[in-house]
C-alpha positions in Angstrom: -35.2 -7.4 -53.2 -38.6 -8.6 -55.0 -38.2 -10.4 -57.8 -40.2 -12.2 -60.4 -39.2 -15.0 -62.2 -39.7 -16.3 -65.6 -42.4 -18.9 -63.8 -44.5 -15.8 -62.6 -43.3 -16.7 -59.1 -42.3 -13.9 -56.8 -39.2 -14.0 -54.7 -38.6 -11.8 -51.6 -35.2 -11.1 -50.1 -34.7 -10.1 -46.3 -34.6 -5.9 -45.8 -32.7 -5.5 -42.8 -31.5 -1.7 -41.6 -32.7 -0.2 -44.9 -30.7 -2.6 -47.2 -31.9 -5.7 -49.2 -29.9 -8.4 -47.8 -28.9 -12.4 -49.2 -26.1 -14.6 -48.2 -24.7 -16.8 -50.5 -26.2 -19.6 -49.3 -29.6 -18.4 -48.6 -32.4 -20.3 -47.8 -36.3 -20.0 -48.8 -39.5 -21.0 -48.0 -42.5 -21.3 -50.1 -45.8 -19.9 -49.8 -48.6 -21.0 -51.3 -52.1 -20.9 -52.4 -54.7 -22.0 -50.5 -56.8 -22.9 -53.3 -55.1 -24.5 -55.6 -51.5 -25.7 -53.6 -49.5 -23.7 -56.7 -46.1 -22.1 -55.4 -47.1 -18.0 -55.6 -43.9 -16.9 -53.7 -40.6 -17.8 -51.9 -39.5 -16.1 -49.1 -36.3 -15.7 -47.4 -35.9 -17.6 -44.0 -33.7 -15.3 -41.7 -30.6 -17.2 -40.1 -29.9 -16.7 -36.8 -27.1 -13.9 -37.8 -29.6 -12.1 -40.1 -32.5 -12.2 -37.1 -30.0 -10.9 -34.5 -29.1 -8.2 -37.4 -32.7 -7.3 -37.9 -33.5 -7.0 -34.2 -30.2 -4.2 -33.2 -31.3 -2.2 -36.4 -34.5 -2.4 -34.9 -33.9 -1.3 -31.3 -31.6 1.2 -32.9 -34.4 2.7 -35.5 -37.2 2.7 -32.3 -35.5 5.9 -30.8 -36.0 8.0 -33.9 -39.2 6.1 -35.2 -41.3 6.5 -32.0 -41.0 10.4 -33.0 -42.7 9.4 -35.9 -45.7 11.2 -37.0 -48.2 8.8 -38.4 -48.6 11.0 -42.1 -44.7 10.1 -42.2 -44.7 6.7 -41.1 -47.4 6.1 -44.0 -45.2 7.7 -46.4 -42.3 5.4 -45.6 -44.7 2.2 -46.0 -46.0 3.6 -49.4 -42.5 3.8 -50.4 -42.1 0.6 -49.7 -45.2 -1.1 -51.5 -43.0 0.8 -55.1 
């Protein structure tokens, strides 16, 4: 899930086989701006068990996706921007 907190910086989770996953003991990373070095975001960083999730969901989505008109895959990405 994206999140923002009270510090106006925005938080990602990992979205892995259409569900927003976060262990316990999740780790982050920051990302920051260029400019002025001010934290703007953390991100998730994908453990090895969440990575080897995200690519099987992935091979498994391909054989579906691939007959994917373009119109509907740019529906799916807008859907994702809300």
């Amino acid at each position: 899930m994206v999140y923002q907190t009270t510090n106006h910086v925005l938080t990602a989770d990992l979205f892995i086989n259409g569900k927003w996953i976060k262990d316990e003991d999740q780790a982050y990373f920051e990302s920051l701006n260029p400019a002025t070095g001010d934290v703007v975001g953390r991100c998730a960083s994908a453990s090895t068990e969440q990575i080897k999730l995200a690519v099987d969901s992935a091979h498994k989505a391909f054989k579906s996706w691939k007959n994917t008109s373009i119109p509907e895959r740019a529906n799916y990405l807008w859907k994702a921007v809300d």
